[in-house]
LUMLUMDREN-2810 file (N, C-alpha, C; in Angstrom, 1 decimal):
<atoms>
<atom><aa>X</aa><ch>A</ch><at>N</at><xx>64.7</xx><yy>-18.4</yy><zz>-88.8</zz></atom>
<atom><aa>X</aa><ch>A</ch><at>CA</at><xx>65.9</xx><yy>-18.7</yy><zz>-88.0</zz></atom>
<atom><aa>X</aa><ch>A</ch><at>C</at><xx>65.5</xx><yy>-19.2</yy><zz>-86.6</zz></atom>
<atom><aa>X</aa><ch>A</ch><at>N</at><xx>66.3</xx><yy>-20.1</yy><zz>-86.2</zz></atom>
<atom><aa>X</aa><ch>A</ch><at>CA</at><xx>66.0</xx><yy>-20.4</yy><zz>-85.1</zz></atom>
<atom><aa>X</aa><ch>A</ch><at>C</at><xx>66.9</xx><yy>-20.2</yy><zz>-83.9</zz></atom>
<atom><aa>X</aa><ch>A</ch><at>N</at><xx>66.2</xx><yy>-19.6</yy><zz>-82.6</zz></atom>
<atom><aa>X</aa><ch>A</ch><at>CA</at><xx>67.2</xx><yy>-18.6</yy><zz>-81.6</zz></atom>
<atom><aa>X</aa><ch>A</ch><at>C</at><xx>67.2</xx><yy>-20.1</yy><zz>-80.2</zz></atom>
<atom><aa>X</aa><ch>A</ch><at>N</at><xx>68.2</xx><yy>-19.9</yy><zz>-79.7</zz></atom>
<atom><aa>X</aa><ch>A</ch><at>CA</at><xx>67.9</xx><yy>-20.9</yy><zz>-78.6</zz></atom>
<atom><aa>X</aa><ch>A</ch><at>C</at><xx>67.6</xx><yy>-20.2</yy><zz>-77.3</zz></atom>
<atom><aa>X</aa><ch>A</ch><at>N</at><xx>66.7</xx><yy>-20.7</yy><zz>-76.9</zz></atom>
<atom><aa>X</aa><ch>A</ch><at>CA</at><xx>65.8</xx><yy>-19.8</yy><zz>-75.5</zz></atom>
<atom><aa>X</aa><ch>A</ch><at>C</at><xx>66.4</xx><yy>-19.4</yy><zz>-74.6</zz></atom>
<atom><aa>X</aa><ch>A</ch><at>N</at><xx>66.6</xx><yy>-18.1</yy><zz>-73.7</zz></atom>
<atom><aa>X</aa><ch>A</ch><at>CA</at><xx>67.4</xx><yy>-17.7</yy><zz>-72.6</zz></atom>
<atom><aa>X</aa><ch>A</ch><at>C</at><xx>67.1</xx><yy>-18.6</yy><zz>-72.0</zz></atom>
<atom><aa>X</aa><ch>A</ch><at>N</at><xx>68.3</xx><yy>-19.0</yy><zz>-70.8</zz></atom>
<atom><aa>X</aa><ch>A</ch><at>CA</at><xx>68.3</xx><yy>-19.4</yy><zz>-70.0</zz></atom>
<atom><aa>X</aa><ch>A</ch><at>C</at><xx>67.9</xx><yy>-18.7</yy><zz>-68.6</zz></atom>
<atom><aa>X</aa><ch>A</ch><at>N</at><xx>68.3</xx><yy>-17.4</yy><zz>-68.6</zz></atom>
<atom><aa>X</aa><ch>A</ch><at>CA</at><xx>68.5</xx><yy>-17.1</yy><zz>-67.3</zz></atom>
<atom><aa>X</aa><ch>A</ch><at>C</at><xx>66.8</xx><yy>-16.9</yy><zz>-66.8</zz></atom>
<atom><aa>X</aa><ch>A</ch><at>N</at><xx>65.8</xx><yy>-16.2</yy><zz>-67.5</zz></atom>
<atom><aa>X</aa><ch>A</ch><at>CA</at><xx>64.5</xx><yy>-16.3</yy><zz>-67.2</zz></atom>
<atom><aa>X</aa><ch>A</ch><at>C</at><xx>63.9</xx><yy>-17.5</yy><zz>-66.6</zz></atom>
<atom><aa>X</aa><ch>A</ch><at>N</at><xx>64.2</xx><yy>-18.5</yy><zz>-67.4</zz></atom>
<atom><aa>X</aa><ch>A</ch><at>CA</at><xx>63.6</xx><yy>-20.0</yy><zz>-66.5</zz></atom>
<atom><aa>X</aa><ch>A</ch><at>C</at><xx>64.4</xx><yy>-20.7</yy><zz>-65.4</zz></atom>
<atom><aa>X</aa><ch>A</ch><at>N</at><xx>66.1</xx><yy>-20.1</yy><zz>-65.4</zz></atom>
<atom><aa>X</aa><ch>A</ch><at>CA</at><xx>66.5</xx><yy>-20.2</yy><zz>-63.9</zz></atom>
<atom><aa>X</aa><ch>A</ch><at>C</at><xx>65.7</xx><yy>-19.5</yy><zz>-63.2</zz></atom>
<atom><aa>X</aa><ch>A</ch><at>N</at><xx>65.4</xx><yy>-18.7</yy><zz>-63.0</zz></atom>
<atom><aa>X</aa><ch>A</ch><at>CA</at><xx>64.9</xx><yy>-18.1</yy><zz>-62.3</zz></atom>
<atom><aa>X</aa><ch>A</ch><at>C</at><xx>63.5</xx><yy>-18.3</yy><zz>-61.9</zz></atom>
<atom><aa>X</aa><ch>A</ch><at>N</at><xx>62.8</xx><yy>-18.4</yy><zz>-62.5</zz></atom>
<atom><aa>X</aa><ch>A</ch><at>CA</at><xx>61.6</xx><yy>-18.9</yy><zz>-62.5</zz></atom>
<atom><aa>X</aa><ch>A</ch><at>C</at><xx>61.4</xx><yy>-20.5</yy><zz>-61.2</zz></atom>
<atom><aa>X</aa><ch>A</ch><at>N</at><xx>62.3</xx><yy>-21.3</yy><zz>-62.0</zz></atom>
<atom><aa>X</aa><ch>A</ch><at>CA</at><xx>62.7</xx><yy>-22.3</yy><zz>-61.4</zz></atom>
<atom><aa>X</aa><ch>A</ch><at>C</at><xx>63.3</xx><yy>-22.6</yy><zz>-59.9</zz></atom>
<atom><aa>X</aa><ch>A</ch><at>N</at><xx>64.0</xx><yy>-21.6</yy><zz>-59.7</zz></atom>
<atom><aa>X</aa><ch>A</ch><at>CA</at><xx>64.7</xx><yy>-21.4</yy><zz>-58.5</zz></atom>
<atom><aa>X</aa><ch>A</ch><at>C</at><xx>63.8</xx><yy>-21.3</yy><zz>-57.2</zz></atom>
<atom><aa>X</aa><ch>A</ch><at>N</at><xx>62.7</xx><yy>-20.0</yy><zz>-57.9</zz></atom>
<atom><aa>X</aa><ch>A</ch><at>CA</at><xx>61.8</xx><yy>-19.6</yy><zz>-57.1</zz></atom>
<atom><aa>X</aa><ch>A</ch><at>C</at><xx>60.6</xx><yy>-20.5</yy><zz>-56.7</zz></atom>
<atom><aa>X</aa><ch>A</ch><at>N</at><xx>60.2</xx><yy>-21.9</yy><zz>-58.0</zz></atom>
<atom><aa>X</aa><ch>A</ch><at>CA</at><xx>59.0</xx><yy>-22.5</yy><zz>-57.4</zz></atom>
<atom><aa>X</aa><ch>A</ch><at>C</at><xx>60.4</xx><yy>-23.7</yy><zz>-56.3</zz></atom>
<atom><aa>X</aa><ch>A</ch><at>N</at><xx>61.0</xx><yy>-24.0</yy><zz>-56.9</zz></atom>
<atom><aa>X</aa><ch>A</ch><at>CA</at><xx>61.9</xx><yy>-24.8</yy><zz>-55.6</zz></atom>
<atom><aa>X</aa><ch>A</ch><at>C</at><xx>61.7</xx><yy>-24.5</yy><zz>-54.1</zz></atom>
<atom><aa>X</aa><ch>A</ch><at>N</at><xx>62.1</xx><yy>-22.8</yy><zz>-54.2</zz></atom>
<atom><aa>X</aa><ch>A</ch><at>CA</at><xx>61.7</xx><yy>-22.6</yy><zz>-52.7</zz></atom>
<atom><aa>X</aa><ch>A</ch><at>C</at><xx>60.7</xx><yy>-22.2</yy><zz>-52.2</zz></atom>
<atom><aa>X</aa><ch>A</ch><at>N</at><xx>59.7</xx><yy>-22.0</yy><zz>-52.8</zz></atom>
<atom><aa>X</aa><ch>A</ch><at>CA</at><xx>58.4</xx><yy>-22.4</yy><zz>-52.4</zz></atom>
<atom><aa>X</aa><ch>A</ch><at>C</at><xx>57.4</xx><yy>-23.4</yy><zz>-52.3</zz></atom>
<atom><aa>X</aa><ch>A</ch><at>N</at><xx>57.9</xx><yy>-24.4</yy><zz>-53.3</zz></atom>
<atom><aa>X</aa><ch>A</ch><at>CA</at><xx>57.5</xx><yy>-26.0</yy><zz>-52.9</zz></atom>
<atom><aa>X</aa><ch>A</ch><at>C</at><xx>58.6</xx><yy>-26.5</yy><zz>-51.8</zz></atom>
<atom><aa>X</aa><ch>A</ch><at>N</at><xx>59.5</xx><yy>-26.5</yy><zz>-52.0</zz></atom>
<atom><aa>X</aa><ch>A</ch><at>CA</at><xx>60.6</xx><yy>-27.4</yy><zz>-51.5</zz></atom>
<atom><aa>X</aa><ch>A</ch><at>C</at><xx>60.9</xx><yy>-28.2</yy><zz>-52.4</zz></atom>
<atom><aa>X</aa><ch>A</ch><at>N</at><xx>60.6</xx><yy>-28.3</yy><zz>-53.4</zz></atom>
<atom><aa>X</aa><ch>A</ch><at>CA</at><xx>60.7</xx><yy>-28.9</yy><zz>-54.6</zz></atom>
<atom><aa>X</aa><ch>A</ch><at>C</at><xx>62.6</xx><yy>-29.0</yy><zz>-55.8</zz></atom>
<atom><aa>X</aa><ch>A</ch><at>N</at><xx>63.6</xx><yy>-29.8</yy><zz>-55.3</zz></atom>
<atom><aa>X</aa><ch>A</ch><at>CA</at><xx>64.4</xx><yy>-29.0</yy><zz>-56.4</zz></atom>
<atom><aa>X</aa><ch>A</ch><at>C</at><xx>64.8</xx><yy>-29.3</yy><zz>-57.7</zz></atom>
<atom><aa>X</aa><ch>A</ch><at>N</at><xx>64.3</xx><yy>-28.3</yy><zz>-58.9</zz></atom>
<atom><aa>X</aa><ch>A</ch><at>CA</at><xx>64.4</xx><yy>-28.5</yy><zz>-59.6</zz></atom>
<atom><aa>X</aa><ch>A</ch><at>C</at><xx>65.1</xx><yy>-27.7</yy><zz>-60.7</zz></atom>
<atom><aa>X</aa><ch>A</ch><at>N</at><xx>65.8</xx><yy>-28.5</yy><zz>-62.0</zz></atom>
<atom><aa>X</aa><ch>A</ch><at>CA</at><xx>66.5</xx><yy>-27.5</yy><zz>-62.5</zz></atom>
<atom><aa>X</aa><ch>A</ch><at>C</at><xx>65.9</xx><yy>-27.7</yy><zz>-63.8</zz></atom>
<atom><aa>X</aa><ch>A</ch><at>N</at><xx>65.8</xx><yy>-26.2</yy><zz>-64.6</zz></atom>
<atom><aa>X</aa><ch>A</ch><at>CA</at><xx>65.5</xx><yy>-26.3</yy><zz>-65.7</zz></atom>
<atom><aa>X</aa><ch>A</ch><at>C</at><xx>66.4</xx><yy>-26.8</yy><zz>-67.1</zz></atom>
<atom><aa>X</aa><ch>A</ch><at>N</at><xx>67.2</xx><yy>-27.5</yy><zz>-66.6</zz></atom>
<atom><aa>X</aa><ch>A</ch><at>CA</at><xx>68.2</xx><yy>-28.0</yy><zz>-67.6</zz></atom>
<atom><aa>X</aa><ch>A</ch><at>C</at><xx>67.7</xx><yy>-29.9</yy><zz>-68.0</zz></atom>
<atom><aa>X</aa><ch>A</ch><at>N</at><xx>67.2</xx><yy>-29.9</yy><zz>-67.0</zz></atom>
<atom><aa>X</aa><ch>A</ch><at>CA</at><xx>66.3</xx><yy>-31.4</yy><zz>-67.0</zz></atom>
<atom><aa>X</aa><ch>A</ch><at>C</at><xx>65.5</xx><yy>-31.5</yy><zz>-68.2</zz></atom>
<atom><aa>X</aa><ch>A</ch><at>N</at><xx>64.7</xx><yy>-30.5</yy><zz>-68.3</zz></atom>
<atom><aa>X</aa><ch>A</ch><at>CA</at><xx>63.7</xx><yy>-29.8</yy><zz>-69.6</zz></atom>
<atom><aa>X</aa><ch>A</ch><at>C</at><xx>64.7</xx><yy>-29.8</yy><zz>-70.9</zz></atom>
<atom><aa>X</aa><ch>A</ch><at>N</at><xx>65.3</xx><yy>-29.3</yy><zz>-70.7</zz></atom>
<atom><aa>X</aa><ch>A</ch><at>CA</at><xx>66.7</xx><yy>-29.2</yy><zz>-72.0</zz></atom>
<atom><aa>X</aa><ch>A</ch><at>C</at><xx>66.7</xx><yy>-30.3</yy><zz>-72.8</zz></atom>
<atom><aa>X</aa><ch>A</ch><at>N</at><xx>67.8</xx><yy>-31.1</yy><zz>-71.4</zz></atom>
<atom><aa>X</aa><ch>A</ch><at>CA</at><xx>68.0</xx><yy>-32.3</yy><zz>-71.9</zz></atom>
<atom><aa>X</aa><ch>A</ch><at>C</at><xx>67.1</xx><yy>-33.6</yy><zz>-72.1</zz></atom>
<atom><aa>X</aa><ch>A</ch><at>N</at><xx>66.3</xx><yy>-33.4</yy><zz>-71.6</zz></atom>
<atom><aa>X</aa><ch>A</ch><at>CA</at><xx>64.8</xx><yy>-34.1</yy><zz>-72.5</zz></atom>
<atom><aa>X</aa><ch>A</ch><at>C</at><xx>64.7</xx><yy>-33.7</yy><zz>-73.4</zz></atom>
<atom><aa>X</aa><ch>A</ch><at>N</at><xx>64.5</xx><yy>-32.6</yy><zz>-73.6</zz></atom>
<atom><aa>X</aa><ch>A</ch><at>CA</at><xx>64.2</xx><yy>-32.3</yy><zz>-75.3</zz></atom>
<atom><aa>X</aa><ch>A</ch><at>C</at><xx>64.8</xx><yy>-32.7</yy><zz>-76.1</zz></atom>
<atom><aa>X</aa><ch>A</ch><at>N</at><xx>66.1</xx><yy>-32.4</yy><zz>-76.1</zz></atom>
<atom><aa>X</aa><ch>A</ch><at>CA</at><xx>67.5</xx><yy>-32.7</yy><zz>-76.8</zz></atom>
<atom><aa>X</aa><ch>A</ch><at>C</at><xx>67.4</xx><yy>-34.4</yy><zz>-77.0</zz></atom>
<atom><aa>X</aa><ch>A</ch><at>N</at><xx>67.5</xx><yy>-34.9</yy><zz>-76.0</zz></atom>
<atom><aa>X</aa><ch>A</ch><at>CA</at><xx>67.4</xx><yy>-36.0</yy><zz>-75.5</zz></atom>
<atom><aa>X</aa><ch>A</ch><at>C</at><xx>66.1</xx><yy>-37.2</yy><zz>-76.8</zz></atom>
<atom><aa>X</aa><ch>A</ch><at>N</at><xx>64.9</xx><yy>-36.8</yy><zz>-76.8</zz></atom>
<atom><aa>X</aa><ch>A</ch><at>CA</at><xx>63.8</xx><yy>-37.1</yy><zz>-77.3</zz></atom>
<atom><aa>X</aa><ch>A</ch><at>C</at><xx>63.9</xx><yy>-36.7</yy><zz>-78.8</zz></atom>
<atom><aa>X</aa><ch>A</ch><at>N</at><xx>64.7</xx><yy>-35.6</yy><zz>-78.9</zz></atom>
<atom><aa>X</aa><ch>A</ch><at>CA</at><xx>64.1</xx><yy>-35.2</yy><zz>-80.3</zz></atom>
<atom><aa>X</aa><ch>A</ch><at>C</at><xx>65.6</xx><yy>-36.0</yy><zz>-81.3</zz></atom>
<atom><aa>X</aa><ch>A</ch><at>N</at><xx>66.6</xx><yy>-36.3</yy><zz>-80.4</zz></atom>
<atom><aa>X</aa><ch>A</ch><at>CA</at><xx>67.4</xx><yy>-37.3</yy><zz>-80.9</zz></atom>
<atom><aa>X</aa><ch>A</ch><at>C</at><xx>66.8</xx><yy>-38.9</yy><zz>-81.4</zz></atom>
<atom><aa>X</aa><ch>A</ch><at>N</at><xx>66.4</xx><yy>-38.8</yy><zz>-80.3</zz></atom>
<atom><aa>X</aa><ch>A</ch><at>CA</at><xx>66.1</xx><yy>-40.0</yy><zz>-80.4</zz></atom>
<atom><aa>X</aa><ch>A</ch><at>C</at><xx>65.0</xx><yy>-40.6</yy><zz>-81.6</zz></atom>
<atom><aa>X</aa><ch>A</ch><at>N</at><xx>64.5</xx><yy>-39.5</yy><zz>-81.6</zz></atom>
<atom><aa>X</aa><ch>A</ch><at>CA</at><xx>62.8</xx><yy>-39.3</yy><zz>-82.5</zz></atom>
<atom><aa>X</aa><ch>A</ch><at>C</at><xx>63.6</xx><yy>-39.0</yy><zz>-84.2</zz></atom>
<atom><aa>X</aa><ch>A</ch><at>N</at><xx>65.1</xx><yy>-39.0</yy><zz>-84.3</zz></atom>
<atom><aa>X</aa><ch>A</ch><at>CA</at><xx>65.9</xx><yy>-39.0</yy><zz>-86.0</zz></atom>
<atom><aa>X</aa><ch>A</ch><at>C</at><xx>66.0</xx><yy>-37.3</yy><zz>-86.1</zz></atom>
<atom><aa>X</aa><ch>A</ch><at>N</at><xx>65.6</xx><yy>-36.5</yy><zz>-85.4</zz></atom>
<atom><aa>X</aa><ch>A</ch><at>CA</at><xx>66.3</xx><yy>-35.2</yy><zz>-85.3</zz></atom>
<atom><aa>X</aa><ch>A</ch><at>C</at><xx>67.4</xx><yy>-35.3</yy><zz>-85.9</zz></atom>
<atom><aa>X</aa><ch>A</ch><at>N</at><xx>68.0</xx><yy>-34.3</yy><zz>-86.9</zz></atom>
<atom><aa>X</aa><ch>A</ch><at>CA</at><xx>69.3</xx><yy>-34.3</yy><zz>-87.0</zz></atom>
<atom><aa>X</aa><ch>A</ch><at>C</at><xx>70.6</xx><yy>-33.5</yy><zz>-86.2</zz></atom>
<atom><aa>X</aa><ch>A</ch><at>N</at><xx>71.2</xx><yy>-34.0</yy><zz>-85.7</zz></atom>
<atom><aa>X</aa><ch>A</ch><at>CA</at><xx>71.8</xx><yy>-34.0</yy><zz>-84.7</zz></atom>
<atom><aa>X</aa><ch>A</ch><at>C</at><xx>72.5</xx><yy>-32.0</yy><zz>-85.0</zz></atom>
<atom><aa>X</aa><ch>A</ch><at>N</at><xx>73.0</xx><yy>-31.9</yy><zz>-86.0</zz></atom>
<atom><aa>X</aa><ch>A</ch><at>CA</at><xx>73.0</xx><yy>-30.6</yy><zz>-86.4</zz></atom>
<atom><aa>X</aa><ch>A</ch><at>C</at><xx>71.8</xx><yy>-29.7</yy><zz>-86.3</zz></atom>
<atom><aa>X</aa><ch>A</ch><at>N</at><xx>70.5</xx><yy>-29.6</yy><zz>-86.3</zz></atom>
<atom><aa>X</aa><ch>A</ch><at>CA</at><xx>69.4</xx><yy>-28.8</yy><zz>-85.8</zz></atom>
<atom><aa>X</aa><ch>A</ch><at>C</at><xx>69.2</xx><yy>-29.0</yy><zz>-84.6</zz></atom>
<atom><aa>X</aa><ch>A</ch><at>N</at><xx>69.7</xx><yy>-30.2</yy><zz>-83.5</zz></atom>
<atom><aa>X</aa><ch>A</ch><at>CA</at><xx>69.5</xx><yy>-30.2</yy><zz>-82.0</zz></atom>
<atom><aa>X</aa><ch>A</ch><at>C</at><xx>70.6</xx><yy>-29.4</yy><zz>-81.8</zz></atom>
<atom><aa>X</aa><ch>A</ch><at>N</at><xx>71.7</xx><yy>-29.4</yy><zz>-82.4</zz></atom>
<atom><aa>X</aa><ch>A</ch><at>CA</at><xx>72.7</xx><yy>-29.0</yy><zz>-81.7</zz></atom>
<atom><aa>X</aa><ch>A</ch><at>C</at><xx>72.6</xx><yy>-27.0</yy><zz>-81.9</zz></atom>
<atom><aa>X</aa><ch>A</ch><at>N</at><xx>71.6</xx><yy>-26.7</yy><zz>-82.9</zz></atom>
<atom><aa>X</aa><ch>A</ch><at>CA</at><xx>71.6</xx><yy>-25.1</yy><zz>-83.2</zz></atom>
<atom><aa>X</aa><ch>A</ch><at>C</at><xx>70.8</xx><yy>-24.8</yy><zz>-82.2</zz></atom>
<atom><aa>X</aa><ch>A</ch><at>N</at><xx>69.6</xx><yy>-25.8</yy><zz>-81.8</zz></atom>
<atom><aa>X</aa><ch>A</ch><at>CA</at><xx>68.8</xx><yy>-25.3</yy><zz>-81.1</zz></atom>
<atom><aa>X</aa><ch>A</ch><at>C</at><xx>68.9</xx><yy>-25.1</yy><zz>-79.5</zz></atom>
<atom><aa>X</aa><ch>A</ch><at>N</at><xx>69.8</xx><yy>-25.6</yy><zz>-79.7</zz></atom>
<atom><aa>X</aa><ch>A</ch><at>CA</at><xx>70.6</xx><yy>-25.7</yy><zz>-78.0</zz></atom>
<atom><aa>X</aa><ch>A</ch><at>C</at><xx>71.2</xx><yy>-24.6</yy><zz>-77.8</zz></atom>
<atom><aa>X</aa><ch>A</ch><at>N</at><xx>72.2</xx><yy>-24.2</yy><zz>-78.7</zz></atom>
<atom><aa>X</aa><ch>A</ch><at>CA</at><xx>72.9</xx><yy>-23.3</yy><zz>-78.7</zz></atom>
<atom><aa>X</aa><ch>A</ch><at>C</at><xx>74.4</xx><yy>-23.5</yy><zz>-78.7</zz></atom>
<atom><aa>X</aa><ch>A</ch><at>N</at><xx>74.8</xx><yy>-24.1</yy><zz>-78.9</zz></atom>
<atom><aa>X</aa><ch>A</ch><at>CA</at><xx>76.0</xx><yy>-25.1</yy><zz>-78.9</zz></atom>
<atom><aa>X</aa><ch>A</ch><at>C</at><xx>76.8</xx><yy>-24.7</yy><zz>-80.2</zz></atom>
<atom><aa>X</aa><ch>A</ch><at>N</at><xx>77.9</xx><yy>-24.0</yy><zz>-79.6</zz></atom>
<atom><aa>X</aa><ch>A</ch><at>CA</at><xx>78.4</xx><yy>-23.5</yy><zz>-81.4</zz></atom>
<atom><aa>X</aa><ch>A</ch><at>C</at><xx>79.6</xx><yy>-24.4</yy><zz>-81.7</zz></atom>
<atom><aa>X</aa><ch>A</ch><at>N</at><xx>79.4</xx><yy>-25.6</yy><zz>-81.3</zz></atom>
<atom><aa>X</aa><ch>A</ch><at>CA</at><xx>79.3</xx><yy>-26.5</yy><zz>-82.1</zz></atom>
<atom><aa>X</aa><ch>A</ch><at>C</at><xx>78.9</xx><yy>-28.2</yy><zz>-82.0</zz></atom>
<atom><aa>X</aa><ch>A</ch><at>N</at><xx>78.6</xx><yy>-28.6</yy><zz>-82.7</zz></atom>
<atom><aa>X</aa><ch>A</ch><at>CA</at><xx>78.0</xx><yy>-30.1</yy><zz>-83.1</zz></atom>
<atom><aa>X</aa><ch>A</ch><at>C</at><xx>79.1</xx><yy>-31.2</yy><zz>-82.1</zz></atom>
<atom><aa>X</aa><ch>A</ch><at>N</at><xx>80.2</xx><yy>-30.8</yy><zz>-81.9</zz></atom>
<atom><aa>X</aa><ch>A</ch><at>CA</at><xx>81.2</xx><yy>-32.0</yy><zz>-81.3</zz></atom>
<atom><aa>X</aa><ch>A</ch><at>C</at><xx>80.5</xx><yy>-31.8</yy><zz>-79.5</zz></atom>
<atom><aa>X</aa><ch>A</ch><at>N</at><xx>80.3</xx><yy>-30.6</yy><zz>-79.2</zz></atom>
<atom><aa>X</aa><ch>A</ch><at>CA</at><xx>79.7</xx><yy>-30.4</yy><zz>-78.3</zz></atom>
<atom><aa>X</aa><ch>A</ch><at>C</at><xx>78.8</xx><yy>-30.8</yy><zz>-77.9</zz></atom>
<atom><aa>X</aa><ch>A</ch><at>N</at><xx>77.5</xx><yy>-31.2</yy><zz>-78.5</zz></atom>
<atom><aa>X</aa><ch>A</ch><at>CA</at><xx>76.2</xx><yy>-31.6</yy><zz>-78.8</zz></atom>
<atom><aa>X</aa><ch>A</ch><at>C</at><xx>76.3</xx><yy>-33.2</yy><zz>-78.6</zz></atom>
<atom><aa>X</aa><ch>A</ch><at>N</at><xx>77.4</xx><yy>-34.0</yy><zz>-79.8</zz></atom>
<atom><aa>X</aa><ch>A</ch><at>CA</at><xx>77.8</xx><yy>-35.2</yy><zz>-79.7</zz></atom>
<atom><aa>X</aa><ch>A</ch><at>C</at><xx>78.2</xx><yy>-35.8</yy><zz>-78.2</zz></atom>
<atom><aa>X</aa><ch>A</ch><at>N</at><xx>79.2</xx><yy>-35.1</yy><zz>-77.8</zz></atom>
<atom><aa>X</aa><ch>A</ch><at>CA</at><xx>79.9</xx><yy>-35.5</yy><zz>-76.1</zz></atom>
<atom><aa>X</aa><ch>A</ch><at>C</at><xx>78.9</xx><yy>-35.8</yy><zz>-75.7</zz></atom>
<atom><aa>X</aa><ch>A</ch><at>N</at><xx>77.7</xx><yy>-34.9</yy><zz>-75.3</zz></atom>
<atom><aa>X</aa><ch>A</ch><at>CA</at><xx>77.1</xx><yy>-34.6</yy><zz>-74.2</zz></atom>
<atom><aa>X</aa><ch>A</ch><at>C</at><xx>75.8</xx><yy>-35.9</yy><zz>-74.3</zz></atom>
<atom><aa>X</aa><ch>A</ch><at>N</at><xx>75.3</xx><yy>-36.0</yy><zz>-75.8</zz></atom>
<atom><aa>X</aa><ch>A</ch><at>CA</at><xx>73.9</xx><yy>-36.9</yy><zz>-75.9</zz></atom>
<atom><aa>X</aa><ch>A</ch><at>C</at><xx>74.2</xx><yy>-38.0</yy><zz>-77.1</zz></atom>
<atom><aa>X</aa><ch>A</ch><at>N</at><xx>75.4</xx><yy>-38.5</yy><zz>-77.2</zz></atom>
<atom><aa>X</aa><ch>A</ch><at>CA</at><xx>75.8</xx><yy>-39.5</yy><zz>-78.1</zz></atom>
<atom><aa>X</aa><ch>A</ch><at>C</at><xx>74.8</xx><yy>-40.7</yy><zz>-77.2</zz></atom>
<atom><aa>X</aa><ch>A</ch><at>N</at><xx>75.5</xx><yy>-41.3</yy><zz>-75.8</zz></atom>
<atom><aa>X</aa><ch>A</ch><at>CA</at><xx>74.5</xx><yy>-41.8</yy><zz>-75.3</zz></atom>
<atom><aa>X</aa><ch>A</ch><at>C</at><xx>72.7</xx><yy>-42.2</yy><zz>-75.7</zz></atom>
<atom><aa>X</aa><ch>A</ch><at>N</at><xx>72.7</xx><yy>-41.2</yy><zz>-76.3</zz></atom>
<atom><aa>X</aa><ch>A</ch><at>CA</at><xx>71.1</xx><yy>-40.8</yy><zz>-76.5</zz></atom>
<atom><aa>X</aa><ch>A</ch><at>C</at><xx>70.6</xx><yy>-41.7</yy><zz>-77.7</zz></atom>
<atom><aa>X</aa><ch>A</ch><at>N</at><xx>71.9</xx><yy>-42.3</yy><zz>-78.2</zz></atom>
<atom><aa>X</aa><ch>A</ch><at>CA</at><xx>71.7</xx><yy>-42.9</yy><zz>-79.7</zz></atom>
<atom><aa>X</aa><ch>A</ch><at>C</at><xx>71.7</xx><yy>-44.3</yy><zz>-79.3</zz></atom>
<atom><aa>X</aa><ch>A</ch><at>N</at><xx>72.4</xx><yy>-44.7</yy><zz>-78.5</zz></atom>
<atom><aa>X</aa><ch>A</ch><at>CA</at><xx>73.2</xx><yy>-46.1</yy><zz>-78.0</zz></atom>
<atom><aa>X</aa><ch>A</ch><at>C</at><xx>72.0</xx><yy>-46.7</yy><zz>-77.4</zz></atom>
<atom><aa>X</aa><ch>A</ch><at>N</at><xx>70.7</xx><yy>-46.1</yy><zz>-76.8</zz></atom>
<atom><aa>X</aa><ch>A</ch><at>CA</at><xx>69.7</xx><yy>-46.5</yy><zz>-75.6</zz></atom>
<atom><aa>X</aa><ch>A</ch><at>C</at><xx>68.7</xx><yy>-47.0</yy><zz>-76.5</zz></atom>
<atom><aa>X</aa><ch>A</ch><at>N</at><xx>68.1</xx><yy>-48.0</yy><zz>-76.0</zz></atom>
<atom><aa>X</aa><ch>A</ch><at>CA</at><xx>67.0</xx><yy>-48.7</yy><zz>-77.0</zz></atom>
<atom><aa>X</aa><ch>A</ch><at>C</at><xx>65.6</xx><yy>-47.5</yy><zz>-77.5</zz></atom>
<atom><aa>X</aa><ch>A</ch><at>N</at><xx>65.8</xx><yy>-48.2</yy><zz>-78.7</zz></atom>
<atom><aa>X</aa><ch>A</ch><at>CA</at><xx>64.9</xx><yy>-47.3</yy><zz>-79.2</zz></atom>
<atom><aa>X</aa><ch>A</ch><at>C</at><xx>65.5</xx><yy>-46.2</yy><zz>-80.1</zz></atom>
<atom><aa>X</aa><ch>A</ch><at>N</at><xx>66.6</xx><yy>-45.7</yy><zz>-79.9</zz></atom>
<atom><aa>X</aa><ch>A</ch><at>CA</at><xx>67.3</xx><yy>-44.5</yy><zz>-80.5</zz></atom>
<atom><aa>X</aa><ch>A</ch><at>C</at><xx>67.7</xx><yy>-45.1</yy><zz>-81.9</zz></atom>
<atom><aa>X</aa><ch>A</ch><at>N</at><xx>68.5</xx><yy>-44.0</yy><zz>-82.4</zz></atom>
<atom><aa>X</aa><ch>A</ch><at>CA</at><xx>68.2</xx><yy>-44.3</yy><zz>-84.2</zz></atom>
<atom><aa>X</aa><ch>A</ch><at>C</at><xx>70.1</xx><yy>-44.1</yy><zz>-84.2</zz></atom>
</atoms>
């Protein structure tokens, strides 16, 4: 079974090297690359969308349909 990864530990994590680099960065960037890549790479859009955590697929679609349209995408 596949669980989708807390979030709040890598906010956090994240928050913390920001203010100590000065750096800002958010770990949602990481997400949506993945999401993003593994679309693009013929993932099926229903296992990106479990792995996300998204309880449901129209949700998934909104957000990274784009992801299909961009050269290279399937």
């Amino acid at each position: 079974m596949v669980r989708p990864c807390p979030i709040r530990p890598s906010t956090t994590w994240c928050s913390g090297c920001g203010r100590r680099t000065g750096i800002a960065f958010d770990p949602h960037w990481c997400r949506h690359t993945a999401a993003t890549r593994a679309l693009r790479d013929g993932v099926p859009i229903e296992v990106v969308s479990k792995l996300l955590g998204h309880s449901s697929v129209t949700t998934t679609s909104a957000v990274y349909i784009w992801a299909s349209r961009m050269p290279g995408g399937h």
